[in-house]
DSSP file (Angstrom, degrees, kcal/mol; ACC not computed):
  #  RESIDUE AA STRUCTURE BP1 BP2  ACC     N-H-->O    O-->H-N    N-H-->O    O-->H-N    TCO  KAPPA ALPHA  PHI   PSI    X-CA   Y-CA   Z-CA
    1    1 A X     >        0   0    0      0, 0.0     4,-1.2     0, 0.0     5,-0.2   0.000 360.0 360.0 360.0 -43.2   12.7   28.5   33.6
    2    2 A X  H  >  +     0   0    0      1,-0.2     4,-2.6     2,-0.2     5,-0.1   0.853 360.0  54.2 -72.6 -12.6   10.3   29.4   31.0
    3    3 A X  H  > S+     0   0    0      2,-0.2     4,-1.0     3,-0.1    -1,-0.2   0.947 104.1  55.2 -69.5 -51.5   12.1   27.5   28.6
    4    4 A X  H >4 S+     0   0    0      2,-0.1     3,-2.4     1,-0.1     4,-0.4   0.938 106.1  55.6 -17.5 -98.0   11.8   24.4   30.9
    5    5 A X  H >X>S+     0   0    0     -4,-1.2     3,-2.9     1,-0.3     4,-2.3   0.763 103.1  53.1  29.3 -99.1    8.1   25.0   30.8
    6    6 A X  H 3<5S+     0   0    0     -4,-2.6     4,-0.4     1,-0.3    -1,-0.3   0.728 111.4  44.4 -26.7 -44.4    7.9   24.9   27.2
    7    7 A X  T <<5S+     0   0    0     -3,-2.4    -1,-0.3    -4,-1.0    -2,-0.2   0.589 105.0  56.8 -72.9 -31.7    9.5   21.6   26.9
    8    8 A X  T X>5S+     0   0    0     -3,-2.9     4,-1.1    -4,-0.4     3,-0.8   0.800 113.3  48.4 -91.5 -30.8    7.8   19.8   29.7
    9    9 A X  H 3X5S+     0   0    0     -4,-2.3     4,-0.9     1,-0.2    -2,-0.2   0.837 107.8  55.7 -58.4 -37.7    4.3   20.9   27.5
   10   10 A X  H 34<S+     0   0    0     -5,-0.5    -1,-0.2    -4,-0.4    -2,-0.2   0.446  92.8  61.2 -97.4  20.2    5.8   19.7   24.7
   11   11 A X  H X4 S+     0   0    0     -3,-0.8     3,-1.6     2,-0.1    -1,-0.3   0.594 103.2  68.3 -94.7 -42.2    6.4   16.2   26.2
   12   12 A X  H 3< S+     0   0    0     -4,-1.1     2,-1.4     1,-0.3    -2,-0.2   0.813  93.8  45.7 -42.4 -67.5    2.8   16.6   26.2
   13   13 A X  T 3< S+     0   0    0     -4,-0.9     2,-0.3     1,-0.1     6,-0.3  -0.464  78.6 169.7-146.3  19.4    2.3   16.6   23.0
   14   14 A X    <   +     0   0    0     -3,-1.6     2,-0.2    -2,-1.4    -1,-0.1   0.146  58.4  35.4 -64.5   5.8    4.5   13.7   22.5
   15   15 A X  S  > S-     0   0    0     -2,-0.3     4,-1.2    -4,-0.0    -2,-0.0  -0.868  70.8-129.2-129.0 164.7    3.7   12.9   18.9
   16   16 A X  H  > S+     0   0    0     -2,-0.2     4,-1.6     2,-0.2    -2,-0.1   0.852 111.6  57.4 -93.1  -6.6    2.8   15.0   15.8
   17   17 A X  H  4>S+     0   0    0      1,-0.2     5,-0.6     2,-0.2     4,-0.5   0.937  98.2  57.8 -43.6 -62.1   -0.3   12.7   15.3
   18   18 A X  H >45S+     0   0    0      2,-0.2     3,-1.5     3,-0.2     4,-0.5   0.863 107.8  51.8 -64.5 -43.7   -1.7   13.5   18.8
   19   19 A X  H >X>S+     0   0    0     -4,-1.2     3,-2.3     1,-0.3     4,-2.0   0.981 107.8  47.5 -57.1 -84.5   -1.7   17.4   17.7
   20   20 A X  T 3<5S+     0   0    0     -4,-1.6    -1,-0.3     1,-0.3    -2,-0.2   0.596 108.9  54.0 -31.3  -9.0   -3.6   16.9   14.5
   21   21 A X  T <>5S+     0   0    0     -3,-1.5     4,-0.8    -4,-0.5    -1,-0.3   0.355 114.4  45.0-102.5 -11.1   -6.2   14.7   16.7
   22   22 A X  H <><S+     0   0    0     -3,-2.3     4,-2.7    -5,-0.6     5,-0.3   0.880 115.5  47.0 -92.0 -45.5   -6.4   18.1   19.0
   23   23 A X  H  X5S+     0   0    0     -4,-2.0     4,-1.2    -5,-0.2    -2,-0.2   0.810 114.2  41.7 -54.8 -35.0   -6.6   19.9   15.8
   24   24 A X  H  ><S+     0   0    0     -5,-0.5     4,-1.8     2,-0.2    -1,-0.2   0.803 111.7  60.5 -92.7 -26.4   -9.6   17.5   14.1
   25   25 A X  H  X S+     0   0    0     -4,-0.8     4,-1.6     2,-0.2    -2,-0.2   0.871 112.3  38.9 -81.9 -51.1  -11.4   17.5   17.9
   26   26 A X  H  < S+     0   0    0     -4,-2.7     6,-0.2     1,-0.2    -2,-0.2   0.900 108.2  58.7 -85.2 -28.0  -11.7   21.6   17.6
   27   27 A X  H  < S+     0   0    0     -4,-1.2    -1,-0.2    -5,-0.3    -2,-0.2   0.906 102.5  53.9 -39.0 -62.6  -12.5   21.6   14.3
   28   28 A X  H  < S+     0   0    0     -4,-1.8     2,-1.7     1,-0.2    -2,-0.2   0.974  89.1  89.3 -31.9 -57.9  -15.8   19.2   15.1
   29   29 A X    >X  -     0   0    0     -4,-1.6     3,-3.8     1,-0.2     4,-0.5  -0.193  67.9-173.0 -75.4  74.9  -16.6   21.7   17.3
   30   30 A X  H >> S+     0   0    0     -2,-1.7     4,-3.5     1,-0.3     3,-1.1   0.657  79.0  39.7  -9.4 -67.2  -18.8   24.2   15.1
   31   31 A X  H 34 S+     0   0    0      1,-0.3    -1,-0.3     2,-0.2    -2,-0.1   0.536 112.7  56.1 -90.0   7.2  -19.5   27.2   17.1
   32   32 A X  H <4 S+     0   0    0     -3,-3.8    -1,-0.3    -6,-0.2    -2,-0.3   0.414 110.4  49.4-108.3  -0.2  -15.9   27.2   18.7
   33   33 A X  H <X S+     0   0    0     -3,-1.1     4,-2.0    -4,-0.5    -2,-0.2   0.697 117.5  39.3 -96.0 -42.8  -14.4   27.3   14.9
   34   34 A X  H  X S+     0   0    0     -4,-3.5     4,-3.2    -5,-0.2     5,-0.4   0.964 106.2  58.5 -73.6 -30.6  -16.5   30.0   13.9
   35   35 A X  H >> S+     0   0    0     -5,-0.4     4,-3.0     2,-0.2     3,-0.8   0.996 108.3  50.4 -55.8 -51.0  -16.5   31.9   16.7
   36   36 A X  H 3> S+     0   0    0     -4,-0.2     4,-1.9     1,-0.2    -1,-0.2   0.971 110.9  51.5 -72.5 -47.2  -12.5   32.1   16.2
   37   37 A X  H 3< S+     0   0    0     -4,-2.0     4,-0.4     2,-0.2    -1,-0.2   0.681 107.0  49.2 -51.9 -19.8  -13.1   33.1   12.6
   38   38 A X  H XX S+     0   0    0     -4,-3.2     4,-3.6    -3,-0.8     3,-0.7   0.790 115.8  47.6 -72.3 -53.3  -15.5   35.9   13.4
   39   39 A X  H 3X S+     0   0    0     -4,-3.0     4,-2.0    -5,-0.4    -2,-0.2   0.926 113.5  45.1 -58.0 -46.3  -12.9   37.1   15.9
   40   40 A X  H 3X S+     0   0    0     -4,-1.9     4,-1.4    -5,-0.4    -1,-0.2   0.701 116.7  45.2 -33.9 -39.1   -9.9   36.8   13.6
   41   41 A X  H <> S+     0   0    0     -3,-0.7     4,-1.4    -4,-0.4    -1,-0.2   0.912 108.9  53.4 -76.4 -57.3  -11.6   38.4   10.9
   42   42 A X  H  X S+     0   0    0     -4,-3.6     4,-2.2     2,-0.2    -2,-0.2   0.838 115.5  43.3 -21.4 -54.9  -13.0   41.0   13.2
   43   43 A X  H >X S+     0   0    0     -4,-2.0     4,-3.0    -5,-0.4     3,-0.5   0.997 114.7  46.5 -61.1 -62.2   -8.9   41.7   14.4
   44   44 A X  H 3X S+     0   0    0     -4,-1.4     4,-0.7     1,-0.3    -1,-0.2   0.468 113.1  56.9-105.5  -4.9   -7.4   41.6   10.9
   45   45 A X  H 3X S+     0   0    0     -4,-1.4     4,-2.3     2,-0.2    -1,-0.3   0.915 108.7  44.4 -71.2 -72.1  -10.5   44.0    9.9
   46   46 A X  H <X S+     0   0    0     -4,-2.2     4,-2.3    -3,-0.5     5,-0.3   0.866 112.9  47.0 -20.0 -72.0   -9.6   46.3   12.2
   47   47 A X  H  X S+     0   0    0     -4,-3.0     4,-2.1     1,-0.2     5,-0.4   0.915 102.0  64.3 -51.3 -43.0   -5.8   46.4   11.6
   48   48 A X  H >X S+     0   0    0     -4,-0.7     4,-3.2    -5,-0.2     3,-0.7   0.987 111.5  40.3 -70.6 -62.0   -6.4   46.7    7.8
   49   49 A X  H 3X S+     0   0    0     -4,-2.3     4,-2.3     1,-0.3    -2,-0.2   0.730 115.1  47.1 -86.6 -18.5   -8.2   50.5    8.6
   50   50 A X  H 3X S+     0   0    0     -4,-2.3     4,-0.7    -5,-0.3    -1,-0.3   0.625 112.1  46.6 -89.9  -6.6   -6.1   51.7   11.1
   51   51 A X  H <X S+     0   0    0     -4,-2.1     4,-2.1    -3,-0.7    -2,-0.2   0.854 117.5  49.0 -79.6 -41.5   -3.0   50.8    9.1
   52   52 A X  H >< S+     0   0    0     -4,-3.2     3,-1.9    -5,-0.4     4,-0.2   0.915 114.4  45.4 -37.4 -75.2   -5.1   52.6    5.9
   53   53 A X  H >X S+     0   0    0     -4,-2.3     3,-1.4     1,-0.2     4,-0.7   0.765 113.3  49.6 -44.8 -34.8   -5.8   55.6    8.2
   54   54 A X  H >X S+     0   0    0     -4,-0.7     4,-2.0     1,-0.2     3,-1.3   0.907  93.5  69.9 -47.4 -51.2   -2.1   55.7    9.4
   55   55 A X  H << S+     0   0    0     -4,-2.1    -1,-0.2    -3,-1.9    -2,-0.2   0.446 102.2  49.9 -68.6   7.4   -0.9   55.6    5.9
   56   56 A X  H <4 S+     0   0    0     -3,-1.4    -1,-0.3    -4,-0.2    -2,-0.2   0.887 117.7  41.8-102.6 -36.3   -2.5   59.6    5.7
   57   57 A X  H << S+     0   0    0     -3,-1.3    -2,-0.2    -4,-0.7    -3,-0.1   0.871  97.6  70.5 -78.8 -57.8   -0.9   60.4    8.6
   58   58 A X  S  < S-     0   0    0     -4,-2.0     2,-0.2     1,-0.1     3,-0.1  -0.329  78.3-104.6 -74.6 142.8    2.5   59.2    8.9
   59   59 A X        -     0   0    0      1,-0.2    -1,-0.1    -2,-0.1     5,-0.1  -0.474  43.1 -98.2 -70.6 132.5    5.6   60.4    6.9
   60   60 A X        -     0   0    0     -2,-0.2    -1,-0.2     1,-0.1    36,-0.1  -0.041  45.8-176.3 -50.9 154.3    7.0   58.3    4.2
   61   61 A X     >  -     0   0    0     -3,-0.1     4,-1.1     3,-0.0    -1,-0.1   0.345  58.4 -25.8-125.7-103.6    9.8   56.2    5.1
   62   62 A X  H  > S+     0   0    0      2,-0.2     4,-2.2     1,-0.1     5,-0.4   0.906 137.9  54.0 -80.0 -33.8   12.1   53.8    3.4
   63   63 A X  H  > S+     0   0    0      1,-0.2     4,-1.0     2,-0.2    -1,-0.1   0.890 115.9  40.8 -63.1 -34.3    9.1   53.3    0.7
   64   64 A X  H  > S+     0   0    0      1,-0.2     4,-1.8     2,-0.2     5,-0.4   0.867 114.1  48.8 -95.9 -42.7    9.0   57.2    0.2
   65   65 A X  H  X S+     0   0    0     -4,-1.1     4,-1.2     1,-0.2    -2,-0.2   0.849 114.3  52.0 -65.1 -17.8   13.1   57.9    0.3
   66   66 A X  H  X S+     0   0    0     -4,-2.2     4,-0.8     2,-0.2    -1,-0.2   0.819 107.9  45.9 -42.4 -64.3   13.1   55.0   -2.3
   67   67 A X  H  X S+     0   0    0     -4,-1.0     4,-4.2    -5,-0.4    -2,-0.1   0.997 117.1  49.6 -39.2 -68.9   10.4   56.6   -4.7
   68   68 A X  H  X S+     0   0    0     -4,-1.8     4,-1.5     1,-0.3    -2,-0.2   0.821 112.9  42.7 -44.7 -56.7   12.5   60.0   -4.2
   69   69 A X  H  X S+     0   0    0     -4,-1.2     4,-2.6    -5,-0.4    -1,-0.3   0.668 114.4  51.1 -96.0 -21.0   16.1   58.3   -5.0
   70   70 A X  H  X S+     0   0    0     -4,-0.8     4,-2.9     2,-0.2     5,-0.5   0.890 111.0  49.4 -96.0 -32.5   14.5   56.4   -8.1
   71   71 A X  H  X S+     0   0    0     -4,-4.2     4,-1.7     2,-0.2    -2,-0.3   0.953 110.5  53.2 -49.2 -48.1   13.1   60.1   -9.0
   72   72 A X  H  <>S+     0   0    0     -4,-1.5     5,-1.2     2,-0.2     4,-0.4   0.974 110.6  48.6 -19.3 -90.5   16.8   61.2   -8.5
   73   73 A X  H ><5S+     0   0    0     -4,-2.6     3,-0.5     1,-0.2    -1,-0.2   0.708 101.2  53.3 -30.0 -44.9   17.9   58.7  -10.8
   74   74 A X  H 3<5S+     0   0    0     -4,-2.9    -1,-0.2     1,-0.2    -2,-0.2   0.909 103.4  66.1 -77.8 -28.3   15.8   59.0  -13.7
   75   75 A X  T 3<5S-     0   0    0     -4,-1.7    -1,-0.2    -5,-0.5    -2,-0.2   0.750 116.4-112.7 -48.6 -26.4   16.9   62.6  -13.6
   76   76 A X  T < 5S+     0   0    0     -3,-0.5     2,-0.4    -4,-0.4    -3,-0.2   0.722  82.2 118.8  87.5  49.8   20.2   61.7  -14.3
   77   77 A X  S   <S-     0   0    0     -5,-1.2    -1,-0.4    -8,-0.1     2,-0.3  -0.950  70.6 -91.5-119.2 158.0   21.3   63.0  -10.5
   78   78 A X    >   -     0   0    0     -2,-0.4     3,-0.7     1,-0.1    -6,-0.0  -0.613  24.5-156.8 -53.4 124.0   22.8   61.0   -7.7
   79   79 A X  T 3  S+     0   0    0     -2,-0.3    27,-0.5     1,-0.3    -1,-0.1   0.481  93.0  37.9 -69.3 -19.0   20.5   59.7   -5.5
   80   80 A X  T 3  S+     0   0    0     25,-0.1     2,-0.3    23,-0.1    -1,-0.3   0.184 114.0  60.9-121.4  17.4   22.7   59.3   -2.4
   81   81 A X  S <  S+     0   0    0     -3,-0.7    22,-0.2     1,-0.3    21,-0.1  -0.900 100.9  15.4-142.1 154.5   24.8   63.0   -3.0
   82   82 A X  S    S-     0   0    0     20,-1.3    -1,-0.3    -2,-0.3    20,-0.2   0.767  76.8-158.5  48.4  86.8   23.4   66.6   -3.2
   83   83 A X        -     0   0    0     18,-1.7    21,-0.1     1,-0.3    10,-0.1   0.259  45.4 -20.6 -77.1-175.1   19.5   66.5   -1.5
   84   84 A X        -     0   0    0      8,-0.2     2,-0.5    15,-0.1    -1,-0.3  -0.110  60.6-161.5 -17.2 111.6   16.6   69.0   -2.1
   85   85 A X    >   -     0   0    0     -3,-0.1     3,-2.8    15,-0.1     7,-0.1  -0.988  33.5-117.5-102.2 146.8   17.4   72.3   -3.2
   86   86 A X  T 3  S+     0   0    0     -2,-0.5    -2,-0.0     1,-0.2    -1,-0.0   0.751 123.0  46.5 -16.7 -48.2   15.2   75.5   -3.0
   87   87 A X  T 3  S+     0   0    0      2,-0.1    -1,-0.2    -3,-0.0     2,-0.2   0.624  87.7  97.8 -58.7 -34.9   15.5   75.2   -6.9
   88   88 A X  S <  S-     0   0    0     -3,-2.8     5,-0.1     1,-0.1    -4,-0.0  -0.363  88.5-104.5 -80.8 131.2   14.7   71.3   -7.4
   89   89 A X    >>  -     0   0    0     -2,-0.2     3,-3.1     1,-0.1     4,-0.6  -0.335  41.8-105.8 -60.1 140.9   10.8   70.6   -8.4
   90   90 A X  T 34 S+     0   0    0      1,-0.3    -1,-0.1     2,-0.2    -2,-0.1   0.618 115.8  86.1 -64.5  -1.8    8.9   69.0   -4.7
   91   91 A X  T 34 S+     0   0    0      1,-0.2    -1,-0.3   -20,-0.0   -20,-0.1   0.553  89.8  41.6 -55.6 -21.7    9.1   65.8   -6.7
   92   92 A X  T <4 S+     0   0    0     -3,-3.1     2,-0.7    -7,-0.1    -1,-0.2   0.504  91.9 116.8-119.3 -18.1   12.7   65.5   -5.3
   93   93 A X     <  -     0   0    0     -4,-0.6     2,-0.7   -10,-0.1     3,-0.1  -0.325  56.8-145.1 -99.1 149.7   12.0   66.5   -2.0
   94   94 A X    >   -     0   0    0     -2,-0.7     3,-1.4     1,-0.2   -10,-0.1  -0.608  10.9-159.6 -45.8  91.9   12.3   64.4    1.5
   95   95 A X  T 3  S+     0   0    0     -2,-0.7    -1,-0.2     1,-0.3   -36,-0.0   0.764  90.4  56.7 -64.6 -19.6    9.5   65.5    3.9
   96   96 A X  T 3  S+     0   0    0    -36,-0.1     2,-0.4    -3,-0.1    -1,-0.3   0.283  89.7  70.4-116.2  42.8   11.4   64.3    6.5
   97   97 A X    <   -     0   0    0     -3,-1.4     3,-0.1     1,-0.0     4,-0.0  -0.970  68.5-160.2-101.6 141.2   14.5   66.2    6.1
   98   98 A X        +     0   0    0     -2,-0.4     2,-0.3     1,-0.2    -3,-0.1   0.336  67.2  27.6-111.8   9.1   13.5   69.6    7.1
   99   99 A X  S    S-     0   0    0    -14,-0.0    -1,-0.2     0, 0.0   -15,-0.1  -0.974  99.1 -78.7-163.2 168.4   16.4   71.4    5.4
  100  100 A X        -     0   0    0     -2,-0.3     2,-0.3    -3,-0.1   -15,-0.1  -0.159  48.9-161.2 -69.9 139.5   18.4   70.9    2.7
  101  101 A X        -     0   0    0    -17,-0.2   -18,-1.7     1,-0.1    -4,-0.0  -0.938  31.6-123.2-138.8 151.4   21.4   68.3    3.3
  102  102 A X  S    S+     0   0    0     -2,-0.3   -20,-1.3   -20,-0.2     2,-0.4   0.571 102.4  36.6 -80.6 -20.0   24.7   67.5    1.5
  103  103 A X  S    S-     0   0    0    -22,-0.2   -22,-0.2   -21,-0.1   -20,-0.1  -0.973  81.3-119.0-151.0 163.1   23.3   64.0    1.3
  104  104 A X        -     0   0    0     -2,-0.4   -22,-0.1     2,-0.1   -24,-0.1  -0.134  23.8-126.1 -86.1 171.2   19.9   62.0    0.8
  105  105 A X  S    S+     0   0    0    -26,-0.1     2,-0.5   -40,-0.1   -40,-0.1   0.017  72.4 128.7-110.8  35.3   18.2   59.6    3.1
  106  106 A X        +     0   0    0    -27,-0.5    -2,-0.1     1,-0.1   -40,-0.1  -0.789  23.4 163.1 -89.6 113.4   18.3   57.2   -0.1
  107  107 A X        +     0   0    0     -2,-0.5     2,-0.2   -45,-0.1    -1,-0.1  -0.213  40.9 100.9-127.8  23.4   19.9   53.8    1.3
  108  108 A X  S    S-     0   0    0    -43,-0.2     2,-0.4   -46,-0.0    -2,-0.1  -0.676  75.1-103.7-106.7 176.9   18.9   51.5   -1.5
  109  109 A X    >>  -     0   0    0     -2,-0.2     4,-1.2     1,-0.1     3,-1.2  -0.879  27.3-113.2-101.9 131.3   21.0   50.3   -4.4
  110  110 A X  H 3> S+     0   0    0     -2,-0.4     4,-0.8     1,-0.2    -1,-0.1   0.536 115.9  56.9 -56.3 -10.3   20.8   51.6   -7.7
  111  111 A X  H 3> S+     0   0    0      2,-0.2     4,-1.9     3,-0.1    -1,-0.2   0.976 116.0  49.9 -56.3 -58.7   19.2   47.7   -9.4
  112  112 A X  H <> S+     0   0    0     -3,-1.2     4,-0.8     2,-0.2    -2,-0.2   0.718 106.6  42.8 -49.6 -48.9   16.8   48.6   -6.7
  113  113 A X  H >< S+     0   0    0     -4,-1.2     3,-2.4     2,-0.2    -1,-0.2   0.969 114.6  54.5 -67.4 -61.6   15.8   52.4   -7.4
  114  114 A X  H >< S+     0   0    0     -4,-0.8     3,-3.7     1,-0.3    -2,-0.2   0.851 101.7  63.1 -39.9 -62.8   15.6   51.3  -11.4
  115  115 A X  H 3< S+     0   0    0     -4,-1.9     3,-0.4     1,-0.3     4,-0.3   0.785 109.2  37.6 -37.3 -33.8   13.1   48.5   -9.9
  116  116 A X  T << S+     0   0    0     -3,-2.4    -1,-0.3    -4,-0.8    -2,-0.2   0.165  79.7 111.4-137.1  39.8   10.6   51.3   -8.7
  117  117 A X  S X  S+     0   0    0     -3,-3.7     3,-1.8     2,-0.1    -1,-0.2   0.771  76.4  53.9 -57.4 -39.4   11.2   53.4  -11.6
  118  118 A X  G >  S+     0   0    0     -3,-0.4     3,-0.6    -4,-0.2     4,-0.3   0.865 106.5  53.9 -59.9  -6.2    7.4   52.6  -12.8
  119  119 A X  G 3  S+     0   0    0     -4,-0.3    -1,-0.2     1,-0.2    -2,-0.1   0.296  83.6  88.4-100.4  27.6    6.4   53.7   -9.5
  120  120 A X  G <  S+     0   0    0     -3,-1.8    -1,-0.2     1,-0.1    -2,-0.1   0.434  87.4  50.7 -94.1   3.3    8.3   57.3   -9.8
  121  121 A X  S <  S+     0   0    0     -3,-0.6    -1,-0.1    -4,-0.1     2,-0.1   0.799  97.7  95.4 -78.4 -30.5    5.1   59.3  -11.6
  122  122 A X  S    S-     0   0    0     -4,-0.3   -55,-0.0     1,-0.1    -1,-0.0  -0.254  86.9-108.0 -78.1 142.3    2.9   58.1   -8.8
  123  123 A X     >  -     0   0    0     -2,-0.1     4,-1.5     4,-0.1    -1,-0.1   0.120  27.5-119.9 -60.5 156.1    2.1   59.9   -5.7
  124  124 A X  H  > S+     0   0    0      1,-0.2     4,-0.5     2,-0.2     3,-0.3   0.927 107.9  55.1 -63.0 -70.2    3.8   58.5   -2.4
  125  125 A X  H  >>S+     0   0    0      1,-0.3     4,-4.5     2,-0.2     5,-0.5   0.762 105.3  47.0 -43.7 -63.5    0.2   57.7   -0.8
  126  126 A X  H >>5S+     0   0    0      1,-0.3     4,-3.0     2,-0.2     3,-0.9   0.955 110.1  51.7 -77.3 -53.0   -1.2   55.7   -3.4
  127  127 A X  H 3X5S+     0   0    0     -4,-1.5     4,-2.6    -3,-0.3    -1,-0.3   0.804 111.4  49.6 -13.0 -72.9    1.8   53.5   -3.6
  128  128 A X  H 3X5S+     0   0    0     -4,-0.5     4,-2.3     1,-0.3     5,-0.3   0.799 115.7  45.5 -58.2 -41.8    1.7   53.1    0.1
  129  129 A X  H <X5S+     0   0    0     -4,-4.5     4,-1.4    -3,-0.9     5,-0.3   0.971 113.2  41.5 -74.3 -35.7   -1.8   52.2   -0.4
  130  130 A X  H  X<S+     0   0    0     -4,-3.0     4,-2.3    -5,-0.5    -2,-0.3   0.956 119.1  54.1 -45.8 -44.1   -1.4   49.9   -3.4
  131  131 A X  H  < S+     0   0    0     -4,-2.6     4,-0.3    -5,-0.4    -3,-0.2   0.830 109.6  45.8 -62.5 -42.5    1.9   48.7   -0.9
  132  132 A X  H >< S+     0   0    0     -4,-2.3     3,-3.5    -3,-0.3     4,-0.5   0.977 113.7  53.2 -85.0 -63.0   -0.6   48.0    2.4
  133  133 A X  H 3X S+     0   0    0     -4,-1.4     4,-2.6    -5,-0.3    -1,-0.3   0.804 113.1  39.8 -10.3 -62.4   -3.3   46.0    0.0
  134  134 A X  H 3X S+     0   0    0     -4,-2.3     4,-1.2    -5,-0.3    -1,-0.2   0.738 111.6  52.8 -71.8 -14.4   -0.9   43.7   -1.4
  135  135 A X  H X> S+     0   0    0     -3,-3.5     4,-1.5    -4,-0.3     3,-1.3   0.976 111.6  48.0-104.8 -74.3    0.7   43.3    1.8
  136  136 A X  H 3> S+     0   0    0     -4,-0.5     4,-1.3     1,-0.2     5,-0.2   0.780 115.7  49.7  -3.8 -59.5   -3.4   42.4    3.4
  137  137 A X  H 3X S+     0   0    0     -4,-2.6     4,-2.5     2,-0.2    -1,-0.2   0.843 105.5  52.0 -68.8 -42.0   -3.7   39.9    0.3
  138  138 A X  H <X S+     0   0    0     -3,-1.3     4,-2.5    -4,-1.2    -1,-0.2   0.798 114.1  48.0 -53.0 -45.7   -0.3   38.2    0.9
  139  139 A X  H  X S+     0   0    0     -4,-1.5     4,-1.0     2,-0.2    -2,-0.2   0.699 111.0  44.5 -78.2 -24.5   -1.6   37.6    4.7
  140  140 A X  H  X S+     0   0    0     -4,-1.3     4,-1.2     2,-0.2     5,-0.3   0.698 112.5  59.3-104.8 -28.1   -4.9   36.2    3.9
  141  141 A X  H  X S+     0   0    0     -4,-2.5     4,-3.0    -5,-0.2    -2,-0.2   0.980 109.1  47.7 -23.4 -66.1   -2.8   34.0    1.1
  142  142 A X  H  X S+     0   0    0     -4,-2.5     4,-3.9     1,-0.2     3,-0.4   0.978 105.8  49.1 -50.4 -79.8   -1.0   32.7    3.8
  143  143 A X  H  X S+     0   0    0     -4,-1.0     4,-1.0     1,-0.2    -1,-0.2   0.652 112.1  50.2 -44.4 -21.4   -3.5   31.8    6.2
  144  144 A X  H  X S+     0   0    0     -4,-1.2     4,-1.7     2,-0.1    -1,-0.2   0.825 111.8  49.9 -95.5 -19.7   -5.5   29.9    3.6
  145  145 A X  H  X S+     0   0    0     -4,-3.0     4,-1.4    -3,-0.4    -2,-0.2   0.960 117.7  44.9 -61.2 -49.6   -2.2   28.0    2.5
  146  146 A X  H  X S+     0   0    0     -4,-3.9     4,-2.3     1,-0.2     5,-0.2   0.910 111.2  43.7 -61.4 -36.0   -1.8   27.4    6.1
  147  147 A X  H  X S+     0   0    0     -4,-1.0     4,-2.0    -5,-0.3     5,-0.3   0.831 114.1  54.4 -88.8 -30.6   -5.2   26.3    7.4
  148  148 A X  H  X S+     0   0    0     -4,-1.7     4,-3.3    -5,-0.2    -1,-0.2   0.898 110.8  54.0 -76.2  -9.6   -5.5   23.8    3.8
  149  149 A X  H >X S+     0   0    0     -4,-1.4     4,-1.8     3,-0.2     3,-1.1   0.982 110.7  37.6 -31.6-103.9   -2.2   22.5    5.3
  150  150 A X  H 3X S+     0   0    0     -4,-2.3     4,-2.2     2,-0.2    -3,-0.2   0.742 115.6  55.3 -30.8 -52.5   -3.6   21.8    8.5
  151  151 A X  H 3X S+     0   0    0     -4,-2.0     4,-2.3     1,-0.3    -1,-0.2   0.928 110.6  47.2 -52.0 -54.3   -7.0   20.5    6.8
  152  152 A X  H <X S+     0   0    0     -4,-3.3     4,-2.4    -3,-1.1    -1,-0.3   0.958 116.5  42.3 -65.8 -39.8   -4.8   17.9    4.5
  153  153 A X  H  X S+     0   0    0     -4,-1.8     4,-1.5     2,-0.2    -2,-0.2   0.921 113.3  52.0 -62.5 -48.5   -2.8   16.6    7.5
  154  154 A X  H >< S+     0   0    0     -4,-2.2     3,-0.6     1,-0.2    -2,-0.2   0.921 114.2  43.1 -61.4 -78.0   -5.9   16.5    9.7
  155  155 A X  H 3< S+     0   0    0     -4,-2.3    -1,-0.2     1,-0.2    -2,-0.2   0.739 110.3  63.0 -25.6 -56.5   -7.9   14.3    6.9
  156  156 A X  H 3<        0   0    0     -4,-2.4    -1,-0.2     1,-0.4    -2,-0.2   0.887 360.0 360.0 -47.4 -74.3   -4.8   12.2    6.3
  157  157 A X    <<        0   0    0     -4,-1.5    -1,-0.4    -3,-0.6    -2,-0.2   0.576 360.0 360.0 -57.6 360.0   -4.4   10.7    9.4
């Protein structure tokens, strides 16, 4: 039914012309474009410091068993065989295996671990922080590729 729905809106909309003229119409409209650009900014503001703050809290995950297996490696150990031991410098260990295990929680491929061998001095956190940055920068990339998109189309017609 909702799929219906969708379809009978999008009869609306029966050209892609008539969207860009919806597009160029809200655009005129000054204080309804900024106003959706405070709030956006506002959200993506927001998100950006509770993923930061998260990134203190929360246990590494694929990013940190990665680090770990490319530490592995350069040691000249297996990365997917023989985990933490008692013995082994805390550079090699898992925080979230909580006792020593016949095998790692290293799922990547060894091309892969060798790819984030430069990042094997560096502490898991600031990786993860460098990680969420770049990840922030990618997203506000995007959205300014998308919205000059929309801009040229709008102008064109």
């Amino acid at each position: 039914m909702a799929r219906m729905r969708s379809c009978i809106n999008c009869n609306k909309l029966s050209s892609k012309f008539e969207i860009i003229d919806r597009i160029r119409s809200a655009m005129n409209n000054r204080f309804l474009f900024y106003s959706v650009v405070v709030i956006c900014i506002g959200i993506v503001s927001h998100s950006f410091v509770r993923d930061w703050k998260l990134d203190e809290v929360r246990a590494p995950t694929d990013l940190g068993n990665r680090i770990i297996g490319s530490r592995l490696m350069s040691a000249d150990r297996s990365p997917y065989i023989i985990g933490y031991q008692n013995i082994d410098p805390l550079k090699f260990h898992d925080s979230l295996q909580g006792k020593p295990l016949a095998i790692t929680g290293v799922t990547a491929t060894p091309f892969l671990l060798w790819m984030y061998s430069p990042l094997k001095g560096l502490k898991y956190y600031d990786v993860a922080k460098t990680w969420l940055v770049i990840e922030y920068l990618c997203f506000i990339m995007i959205v300014i590729l998308c919205w000059k998109t929309i801009k040229s189309l709008a102008e064109k017609s």
